[in-house]
C-alpha positions as CSV (number, residue, x, y, z in Angstrom):
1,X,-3.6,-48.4,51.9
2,X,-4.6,-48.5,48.1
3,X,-7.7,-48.5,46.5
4,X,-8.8,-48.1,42.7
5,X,-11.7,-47.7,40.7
6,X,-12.8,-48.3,37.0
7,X,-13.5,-45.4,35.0
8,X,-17.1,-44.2,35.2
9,X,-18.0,-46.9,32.5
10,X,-15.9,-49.1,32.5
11,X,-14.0,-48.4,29.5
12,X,-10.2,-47.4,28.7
13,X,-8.3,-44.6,30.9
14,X,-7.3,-42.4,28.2
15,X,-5.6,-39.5,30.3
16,X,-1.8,-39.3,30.9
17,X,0.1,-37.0,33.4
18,X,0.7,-33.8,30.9
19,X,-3.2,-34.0,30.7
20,X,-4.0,-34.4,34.3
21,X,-1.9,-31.8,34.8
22,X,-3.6,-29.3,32.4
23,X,-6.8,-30.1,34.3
24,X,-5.0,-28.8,37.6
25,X,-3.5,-25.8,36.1
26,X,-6.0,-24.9,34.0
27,X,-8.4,-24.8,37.1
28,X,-5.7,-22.2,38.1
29,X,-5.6,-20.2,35.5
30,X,-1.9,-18.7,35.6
31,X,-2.6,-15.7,33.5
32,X,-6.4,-14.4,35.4
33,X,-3.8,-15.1,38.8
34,X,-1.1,-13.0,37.1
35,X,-3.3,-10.5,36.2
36,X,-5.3,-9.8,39.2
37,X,-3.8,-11.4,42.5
38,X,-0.7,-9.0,42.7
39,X,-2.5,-6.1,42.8
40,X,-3.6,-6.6,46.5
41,X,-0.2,-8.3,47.6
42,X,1.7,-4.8,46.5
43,X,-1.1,-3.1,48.4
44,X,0.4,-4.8,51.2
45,X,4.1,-5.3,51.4
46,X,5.0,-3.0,48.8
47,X,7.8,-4.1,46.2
48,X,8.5,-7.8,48.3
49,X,5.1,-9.3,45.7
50,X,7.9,-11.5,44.3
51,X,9.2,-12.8,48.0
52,X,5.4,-13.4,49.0
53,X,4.5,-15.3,46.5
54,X,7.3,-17.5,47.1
55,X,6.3,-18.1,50.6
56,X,2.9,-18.6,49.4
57,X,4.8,-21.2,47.4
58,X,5.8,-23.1,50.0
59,X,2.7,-23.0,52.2
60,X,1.5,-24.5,48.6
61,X,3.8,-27.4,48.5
62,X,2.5,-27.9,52.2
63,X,-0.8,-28.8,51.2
64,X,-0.2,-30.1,48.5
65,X,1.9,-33.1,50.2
66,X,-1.6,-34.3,51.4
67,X,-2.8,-35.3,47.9
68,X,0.2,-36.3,46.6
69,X,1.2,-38.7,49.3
70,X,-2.6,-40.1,49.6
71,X,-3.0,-40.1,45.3
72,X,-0.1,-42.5,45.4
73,X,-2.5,-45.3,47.4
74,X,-5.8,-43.8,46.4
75,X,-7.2,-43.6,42.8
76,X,-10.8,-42.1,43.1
77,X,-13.0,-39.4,41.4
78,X,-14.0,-38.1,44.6
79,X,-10.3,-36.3,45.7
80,X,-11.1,-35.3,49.0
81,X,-14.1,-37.0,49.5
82,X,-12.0,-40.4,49.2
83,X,-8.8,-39.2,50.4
84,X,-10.5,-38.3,54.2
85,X,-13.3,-41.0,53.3
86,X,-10.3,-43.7,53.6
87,X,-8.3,-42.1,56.3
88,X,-10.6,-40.7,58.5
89,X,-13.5,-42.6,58.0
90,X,-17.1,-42.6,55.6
91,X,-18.5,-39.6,57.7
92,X,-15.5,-37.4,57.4
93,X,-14.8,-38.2,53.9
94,X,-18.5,-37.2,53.4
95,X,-17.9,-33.8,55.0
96,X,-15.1,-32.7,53.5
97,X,-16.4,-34.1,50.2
98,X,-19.0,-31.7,50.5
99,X,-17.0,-28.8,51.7
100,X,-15.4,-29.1,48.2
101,X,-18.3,-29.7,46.5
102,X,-18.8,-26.0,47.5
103,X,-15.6,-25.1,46.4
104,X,-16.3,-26.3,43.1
105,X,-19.5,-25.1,42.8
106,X,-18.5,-21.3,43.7
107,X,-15.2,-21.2,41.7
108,X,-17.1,-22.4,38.8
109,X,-19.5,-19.4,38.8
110,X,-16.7,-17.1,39.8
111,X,-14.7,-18.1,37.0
112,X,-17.7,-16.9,34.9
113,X,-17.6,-13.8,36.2
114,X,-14.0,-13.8,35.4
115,X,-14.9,-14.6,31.6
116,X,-16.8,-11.6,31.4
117,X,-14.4,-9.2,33.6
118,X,-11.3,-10.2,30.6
119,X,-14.1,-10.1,28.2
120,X,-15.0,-6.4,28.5
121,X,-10.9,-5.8,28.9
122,X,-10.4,-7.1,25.7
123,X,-13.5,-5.3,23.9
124,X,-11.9,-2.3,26.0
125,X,-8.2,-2.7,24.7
126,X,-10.2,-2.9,20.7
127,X,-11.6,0.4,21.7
128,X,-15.1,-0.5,21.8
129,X,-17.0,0.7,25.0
130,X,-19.2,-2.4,26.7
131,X,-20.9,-0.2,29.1
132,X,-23.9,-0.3,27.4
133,X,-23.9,-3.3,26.2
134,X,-23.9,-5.5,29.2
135,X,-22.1,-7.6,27.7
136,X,-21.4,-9.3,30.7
137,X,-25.1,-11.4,31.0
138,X,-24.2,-12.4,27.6
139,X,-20.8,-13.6,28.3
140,X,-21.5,-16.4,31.1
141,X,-24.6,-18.1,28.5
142,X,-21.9,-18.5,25.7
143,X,-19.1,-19.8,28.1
144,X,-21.6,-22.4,29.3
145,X,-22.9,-23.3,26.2
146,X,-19.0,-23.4,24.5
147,X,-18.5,-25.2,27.6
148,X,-20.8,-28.0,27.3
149,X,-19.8,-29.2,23.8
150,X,-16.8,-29.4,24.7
151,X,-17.1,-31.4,28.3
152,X,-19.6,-33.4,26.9
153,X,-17.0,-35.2,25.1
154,X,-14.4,-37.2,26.1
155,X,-12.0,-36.0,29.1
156,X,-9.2,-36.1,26.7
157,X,-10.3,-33.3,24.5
158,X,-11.4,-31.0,27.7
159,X,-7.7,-31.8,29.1
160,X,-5.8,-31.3,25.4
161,X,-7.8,-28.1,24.9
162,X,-6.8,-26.6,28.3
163,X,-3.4,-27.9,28.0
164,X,-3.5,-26.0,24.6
165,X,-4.6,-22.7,26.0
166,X,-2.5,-22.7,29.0
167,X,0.5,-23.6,27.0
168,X,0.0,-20.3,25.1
169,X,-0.8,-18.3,28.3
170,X,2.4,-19.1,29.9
171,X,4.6,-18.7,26.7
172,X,3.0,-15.0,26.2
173,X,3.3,-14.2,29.9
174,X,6.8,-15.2,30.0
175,X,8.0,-13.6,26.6
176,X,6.5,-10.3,28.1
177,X,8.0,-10.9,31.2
178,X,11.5,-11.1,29.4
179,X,11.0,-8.2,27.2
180,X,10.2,-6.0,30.6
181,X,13.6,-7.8,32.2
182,X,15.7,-7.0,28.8
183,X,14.2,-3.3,28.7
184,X,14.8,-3.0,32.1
185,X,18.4,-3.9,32.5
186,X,19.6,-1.9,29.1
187,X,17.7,1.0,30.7
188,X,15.5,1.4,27.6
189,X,12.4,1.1,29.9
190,X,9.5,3.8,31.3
191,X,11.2,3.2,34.9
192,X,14.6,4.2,36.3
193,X,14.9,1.6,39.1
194,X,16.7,-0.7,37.8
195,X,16.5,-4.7,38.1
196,X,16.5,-4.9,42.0
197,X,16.8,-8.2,43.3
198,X,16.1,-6.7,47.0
199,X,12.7,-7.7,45.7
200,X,13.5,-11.2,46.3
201,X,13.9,-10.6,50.1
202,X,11.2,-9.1,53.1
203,X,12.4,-5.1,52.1
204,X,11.6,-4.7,55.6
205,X,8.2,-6.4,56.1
206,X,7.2,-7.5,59.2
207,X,6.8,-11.7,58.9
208,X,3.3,-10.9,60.0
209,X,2.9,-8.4,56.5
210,X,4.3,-11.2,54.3
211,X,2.2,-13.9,55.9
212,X,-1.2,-11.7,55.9
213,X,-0.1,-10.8,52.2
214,X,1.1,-14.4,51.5
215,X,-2.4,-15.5,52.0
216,X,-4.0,-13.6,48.6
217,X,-1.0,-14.8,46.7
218,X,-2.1,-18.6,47.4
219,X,-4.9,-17.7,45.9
220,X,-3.1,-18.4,42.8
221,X,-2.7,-22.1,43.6
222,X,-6.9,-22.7,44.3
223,X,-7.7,-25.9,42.4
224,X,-4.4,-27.4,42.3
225,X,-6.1,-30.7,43.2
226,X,-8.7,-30.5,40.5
227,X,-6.7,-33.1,38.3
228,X,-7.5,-35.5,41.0
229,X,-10.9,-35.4,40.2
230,X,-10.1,-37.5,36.9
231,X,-8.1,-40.3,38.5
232,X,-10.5,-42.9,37.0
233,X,-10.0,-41.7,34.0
234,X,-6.6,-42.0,34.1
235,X,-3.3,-44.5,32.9
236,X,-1.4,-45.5,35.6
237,X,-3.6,-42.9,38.3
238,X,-1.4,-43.9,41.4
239,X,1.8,-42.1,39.2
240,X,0.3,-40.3,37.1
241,X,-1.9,-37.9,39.2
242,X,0.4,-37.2,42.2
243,X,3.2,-36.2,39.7
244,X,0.6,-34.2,37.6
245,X,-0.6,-32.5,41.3
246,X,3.2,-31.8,42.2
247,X,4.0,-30.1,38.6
248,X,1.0,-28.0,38.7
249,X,2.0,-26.9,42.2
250,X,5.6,-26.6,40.9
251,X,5.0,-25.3,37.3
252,X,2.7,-22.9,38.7
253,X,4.9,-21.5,41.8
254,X,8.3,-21.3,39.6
255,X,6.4,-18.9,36.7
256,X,4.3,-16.7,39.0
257,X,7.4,-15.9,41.2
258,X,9.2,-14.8,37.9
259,X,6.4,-13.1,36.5
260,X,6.1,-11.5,39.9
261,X,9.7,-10.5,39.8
262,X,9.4,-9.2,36.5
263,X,6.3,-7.3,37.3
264,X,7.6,-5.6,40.3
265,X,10.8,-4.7,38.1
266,X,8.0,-3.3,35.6
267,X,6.6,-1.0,37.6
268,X,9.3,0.6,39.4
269,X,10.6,-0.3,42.9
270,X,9.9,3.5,44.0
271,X,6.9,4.4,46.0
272,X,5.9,5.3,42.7
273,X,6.2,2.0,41.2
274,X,4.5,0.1,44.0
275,X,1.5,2.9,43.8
276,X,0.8,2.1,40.1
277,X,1.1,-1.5,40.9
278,X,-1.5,-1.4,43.4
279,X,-3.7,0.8,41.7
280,X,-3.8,-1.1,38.4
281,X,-7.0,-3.0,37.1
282,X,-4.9,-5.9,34.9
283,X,-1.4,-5.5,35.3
284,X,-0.3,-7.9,32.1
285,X,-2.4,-5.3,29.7
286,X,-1.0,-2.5,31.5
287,X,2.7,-3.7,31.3
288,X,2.1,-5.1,28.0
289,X,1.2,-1.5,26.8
290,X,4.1,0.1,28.4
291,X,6.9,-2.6,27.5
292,X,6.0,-4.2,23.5
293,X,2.6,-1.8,22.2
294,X,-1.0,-1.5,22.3
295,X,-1.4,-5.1,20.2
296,X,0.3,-7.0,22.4
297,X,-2.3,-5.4,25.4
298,X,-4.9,-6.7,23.2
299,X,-3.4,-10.5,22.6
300,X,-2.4,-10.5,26.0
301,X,-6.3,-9.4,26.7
302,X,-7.7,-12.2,24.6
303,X,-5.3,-14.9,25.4
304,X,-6.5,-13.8,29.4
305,X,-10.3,-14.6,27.7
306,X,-9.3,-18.0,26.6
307,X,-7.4,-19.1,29.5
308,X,-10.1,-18.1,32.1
309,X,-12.5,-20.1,29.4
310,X,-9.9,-23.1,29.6
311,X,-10.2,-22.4,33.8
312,X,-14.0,-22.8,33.5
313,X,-13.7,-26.3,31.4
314,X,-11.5,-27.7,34.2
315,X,-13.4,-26.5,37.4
316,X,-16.4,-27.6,35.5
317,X,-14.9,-31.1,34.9
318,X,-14.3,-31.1,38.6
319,X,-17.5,-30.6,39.6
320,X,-19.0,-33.1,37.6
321,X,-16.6,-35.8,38.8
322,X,-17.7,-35.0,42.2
323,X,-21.1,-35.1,41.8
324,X,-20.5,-38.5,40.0
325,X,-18.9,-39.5,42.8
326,X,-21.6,-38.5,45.5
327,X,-24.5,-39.5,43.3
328,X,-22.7,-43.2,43.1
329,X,-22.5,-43.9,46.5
330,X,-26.0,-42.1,47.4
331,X,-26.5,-39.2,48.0
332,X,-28.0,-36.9,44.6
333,X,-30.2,-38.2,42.5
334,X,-29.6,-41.0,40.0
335,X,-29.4,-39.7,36.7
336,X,-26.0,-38.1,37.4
337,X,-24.4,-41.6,37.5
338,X,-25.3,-41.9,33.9
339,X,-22.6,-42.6,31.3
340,X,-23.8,-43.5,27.8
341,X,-22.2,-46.2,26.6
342,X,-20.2,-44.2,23.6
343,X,-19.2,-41.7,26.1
344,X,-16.4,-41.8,29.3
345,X,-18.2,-39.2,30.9
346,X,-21.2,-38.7,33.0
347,X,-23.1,-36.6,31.0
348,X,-26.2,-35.7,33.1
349,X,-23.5,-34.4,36.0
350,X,-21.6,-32.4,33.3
351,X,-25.1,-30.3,32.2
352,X,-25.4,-29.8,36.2
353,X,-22.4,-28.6,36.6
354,X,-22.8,-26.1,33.9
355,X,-26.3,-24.9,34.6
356,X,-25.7,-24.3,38.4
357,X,-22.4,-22.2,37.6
358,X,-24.8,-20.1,35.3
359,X,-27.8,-20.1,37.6
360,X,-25.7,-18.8,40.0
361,X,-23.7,-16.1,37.8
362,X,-26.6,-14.3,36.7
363,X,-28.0,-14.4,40.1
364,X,-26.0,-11.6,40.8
365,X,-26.9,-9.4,37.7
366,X,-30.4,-10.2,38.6
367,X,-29.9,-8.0,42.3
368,X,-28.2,-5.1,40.7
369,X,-24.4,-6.2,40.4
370,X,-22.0,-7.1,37.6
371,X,-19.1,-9.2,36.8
372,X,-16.3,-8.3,39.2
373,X,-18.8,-8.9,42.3
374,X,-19.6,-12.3,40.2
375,X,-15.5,-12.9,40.4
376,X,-14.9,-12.0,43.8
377,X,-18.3,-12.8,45.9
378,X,-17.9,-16.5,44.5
379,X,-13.9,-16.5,45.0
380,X,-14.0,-15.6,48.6
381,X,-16.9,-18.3,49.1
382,X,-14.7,-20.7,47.5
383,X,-11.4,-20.2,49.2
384,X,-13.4,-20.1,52.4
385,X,-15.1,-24.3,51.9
386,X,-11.6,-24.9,50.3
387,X,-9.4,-24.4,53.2
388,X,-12.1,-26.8,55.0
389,X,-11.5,-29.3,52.1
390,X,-7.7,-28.9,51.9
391,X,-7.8,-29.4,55.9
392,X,-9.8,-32.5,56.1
393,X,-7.3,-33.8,53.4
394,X,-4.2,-33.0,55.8
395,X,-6.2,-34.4,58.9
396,X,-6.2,-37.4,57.0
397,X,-3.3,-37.5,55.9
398,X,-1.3,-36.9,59.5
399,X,-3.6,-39.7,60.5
400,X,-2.3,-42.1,57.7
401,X,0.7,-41.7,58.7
402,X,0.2,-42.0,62.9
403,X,-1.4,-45.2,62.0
404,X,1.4,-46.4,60.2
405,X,0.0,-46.9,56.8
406,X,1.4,-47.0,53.1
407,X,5.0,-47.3,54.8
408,X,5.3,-43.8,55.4
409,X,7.8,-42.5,57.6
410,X,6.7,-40.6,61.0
411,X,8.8,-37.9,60.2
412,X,6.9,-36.9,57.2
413,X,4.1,-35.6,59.4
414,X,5.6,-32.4,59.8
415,X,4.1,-31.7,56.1
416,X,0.2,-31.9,56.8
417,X,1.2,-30.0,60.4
418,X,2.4,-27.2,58.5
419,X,-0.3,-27.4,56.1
420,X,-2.8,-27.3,58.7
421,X,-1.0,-24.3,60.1
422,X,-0.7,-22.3,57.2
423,X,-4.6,-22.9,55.7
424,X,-5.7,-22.0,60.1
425,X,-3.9,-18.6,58.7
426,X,-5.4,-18.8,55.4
427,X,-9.2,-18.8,56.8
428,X,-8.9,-16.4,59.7
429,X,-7.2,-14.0,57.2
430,X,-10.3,-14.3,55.3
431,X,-12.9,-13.8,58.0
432,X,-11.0,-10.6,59.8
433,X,-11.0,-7.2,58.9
434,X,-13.6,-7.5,56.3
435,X,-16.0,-5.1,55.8
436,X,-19.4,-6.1,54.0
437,X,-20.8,-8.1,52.1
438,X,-17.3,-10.1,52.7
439,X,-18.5,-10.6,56.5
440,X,-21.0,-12.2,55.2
441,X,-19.6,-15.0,53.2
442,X,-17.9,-16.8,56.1
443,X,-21.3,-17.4,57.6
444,X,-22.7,-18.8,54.3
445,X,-20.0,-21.1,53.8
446,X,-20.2,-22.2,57.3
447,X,-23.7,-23.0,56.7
448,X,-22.7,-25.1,53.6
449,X,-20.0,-27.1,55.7
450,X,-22.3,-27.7,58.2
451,X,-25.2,-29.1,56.0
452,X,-22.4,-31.8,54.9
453,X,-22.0,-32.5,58.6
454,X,-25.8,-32.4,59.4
455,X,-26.7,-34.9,56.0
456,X,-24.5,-37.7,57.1
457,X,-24.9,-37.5,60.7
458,X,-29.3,-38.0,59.6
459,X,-28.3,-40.2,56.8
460,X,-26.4,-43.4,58.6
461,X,-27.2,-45.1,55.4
462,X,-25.4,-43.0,53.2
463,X,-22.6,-43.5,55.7
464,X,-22.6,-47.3,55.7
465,X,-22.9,-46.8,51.8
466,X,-19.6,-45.4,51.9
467,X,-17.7,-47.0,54.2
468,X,-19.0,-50.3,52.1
469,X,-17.5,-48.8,49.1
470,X,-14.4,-47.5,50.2
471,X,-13.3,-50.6,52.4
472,X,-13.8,-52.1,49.6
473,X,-10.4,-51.4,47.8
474,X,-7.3,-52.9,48.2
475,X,-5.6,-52.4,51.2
476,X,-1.5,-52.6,51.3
C-alpha cells in the first residue's frame, strides 16, 4: 500500500534526507539528552549507563521499524495519524493521531522549559546569578518569538538551521568526550579508574535493573519520527524519510552510547564515581570543567542553549504539520489549512503551535513553579501519549504485514512484537512507583487519549472524511 500527497500548497518539495533527518534529531536534542538523561540511569545501575543505553538502543530500533517500513508506502504529514489511519483504519488513525498530537504539544512546552533550565546554566557558568532575575519567564517569550521567524519561513531554513546547530553539538560533545578518553588512558585525569570496558557489560545488574533503567535512557530517542511530519515537503519522501528516520535512530544511538562510555569513564567507575554521576545537575559542564577548563563549561553551556532552541524549532514544526493535517481533513478550525501562496508552510498552524507551547510554559510559573518542573511535568506527559502513538503505529504496522501488504515478509512481524513489548514496559515504568504530582500525569494523559477516542467515535463524519482521503492514495 502507497499513498502520497502534494505539499501543503502545491508547490516544489525542497527537503532532502540530511534535512529530514535534522528535523528528527534536532527534536532529540543529543546534547539536552546527554546532559540530563544519565543522571537517573547511574542512579540505577550504577557504572553499566553505557550498556543501558545500548539496550535502550535497540528497543529504539524496534519501534522505529514501524515508521520506517510504513514511510516506505506512506508519504503524509500526519506520521502516525496516516501510518494507523491506513492500516488500521480512519478511526484508529484518528486516535493515535491525536495521542501524538499530545505528544507534540507537551514536548514543545517542555522543551521551553529546557531553554530556560540551559539558559540559567550558562548565565551560571559566566558567573552571573539569575535567581533574581527570573530569567526563566523571560526565556520561553524570546524562544517563541526567535521561533516564529524562523518557522515562518520555508521548511528548508528551520531544517538547515537545526542541522547547523546539531552539527556543532555533536562535534563538541564528541571532542570532549575524546579528551576525557585520552586523559583517561595516559592517567593524566581527576580519576584513578582507568578506561574499564566492564562498563560495556550488565556489572552485575539484574535484567529487570537494566530494563527499568533502560526505559529513561529511551528517553533520549523521543521524537525520532518528527521528520515524518515533513514528508510532503519532501524529494523523493518514500526514500528519503525512512532513511532520514533510521539515521536519526542510528546517529543518535551510536554517539550517546560513546558519550555514555566516555562519561562513565569520566567520572570514575568507583562508588565514588557513580555517586558524583548521579548527583550531578549537567554532567557535559561538569566534565567539561574537570577534563579541558572553565571556557569550555561555558561553550559547552551555550551550545546546550542553542541545541535545545534548535529542539524547539523541530518539535514546533511537528506540531504544525499535524495540526495541518487534522485541520485538512476536519477536525480544527479552518484557518490552519492556510498556506500563502509565497510560502510552503501553513502559517496560521505554525503561530498555534508556538503560542500553545508558551501558554502552556508559563502556566506553570503562574502556580508557583519554575523551569525544571516546566522540563519535566511536560516530558513525562509527553512520553506517556507517545508510547500510545508509537503503539498504534506498531499495531498497524503487524497488521500490514498479517494482511499481506507492501510484499513484506511474515517474518518481519517479530519487529512491531517487540516494539509493542518494550513501549508496554516503557508506560508501566512510567505510571509505578511515582510519587506526586507524577501520579498524576498518567491520568491526564489518559484523559487526552481518550477525548481522541470519544471525538471520532461522536463525529462519524470526521471518520468518513478520512477514510475518503486516505483510500484515496495509491494502493500497491
Amino acid at each position: 500500500m502507497s499513498t502520497s500527497q502534494s505539499p501543503p500548497r502545491g508547490g516544489p518539495r525542497v527537503l532532502n534526507t540530511y534535512e529530514v533527518a535534522a528535523i528528527s534529531i534536532g527534536f532529540m536534542g543529543p546534547v539536552m539528552a546527554m546532559s540530563l538523561n544519565g543522571i537517573g540511569v547511574a542512579g540505577l545501575v550504577g557504572a553499566a549507563v553505557p550498556f543501558t543505553f545500548a539496550v535502550a538502543f535497540v528497543g529504539s530500533l524496534f519501534v522505529a521499524y514501524a515508521f520506517v517500513r510504513l514511510l516506505q508506502r506512506i508519504t503524509h504529514a500526519g506520521s502516525v495519524y496516516a501510518l494507523a489511519g491506513v492500516t488500521l483504519g480512519p478511526k484508529a488513525g484518528f486516535f493515535g493521531g491525536f495521542a501524538l498530537l499530545g505528544t507534540y504539544i507537551f514536548m514543545t512546552s517542555c522543551i521551553l522549559g529546557a531553554c530556560a533550565v540551559f539558559f540559567e546554566a550558562m548565565l551560571g557558568e559566566l558567573g552571573v546569578d539569575s535567581s533574581r532575575m527570573q530569567m526563566w519567564l523571560i526565556v520561553p517569550v524570546v524562544v517563541v518569538a526567535v521561533g516564529l521567524f524562523v518557522n515562518l519561513r520555508e521548511s528548508q531554513i528551520a531544517a538547515r538551521t537545526t542541522l547547523a546547530i546539531g552539527m556543532v553539538g555533536i562535534a563538541v560533545m564528541v571532542l570532549l568526550a575524546l579528551v576525557i578518553l585520552f586523559r583517561v588512558g595516559m592517567g593524566n585525569a581527576p580519576v584513578n579508574t582507568g578506561i574499564d570496558f566492564s562498563v560495556l557489560t550488565p556489572r552485575g545488574n539484574s535484567w529487570s535493573a537494566i530494563m527499568t533503567a533502560s526505559v529513561f535512557a529511551f528517553l533520549s530517542w523521543a521524537g525520532f519520527e518528527s521528520g515524518s511530519s515533513l514528508g510532503e515537503e519532501t524529494r523523493d519522501a518514500k526514500k528519503s524519510i525512512p532513511a532520514a528516520l533510521l539515521a536519526a535512530v542510528g546517529i543518535g544511538g551510536l554517539v550517546y552510547v560513546f558519550v555514555m562510555f566516555a562519561q562513565t569513564i569520566g567520572f570514575g567507575t568507583d562508588a565514588a564515581g557513580v555517586a558524583d554521576f548521579a548527583s550531578s545537575s549537567s554532567t557535559l559542564t561538569t566534565l567539561s570543567s574537570r577534563y579541558i577548563g572553565p571556557w569550555f563549561a561555558v561553550l559547552i553551556s551555550v551550545i546546550a542553549f542553542a541545541v535545545a532552541f534548535g529542539s524547539f524549532l523541530s518539535s514546533s514544526v511537528a506540531t504544525s504539520r499535524l495540526l495541518f493535517a487534522l485541520a485538512r481533513d476536519g477536525f480544527g478550525p479552518k484557518f490552519l489549512t492556510e498556506v500563502p501562496e509565497d510560502k510552503n508552510v501553513p502559517v496560521k498552524a505554525v503561530w498555534v503551535s508556538h503560542l500553545q507551547a508558551l501558554i502552556l510554559a508559563l502556566a506553570v510559573g503562574l502556580i508557583g513553579f519554575g523551569s525544571i518542573e516546566i522540563y519535566y511535568w511536560y516530558a513525562t506527559l509527553a512520553t506517556l501519549c507517545m508510547v500510545v502513538a508509537y503503539g498504534m503505529a506498531s499495531v498497524g504496522a503487524a497488521n500490514f504485514i498479517l494482511r499481506g501488504h507492501g510484499g513484506l515478509a511474515k517474518w518481519e512481524l517479530i519487529f512491531p512484537v517487540l516494539a509493542l513489548g518494550y513501549l508496554s514496559f516503557v508506560f508501566f515504568v512510567q505510571i509505578v512507583g511515582q510519587g506526586p504530582p507524577y501520579t498524576y500525569f498518567p491520568w491526564i494523559a489518559a484523559l487526552w487519549c481518550v477525548a481522541g477516542l470519544v471525538i471520532i467515535r461522536l463525529r462519524p463524519s470526521l471518520a468518513k472524511r478520512i477514510g475518503e482521503r486516505l483510500t484515496r492514495e495509491e494502493i500497491v
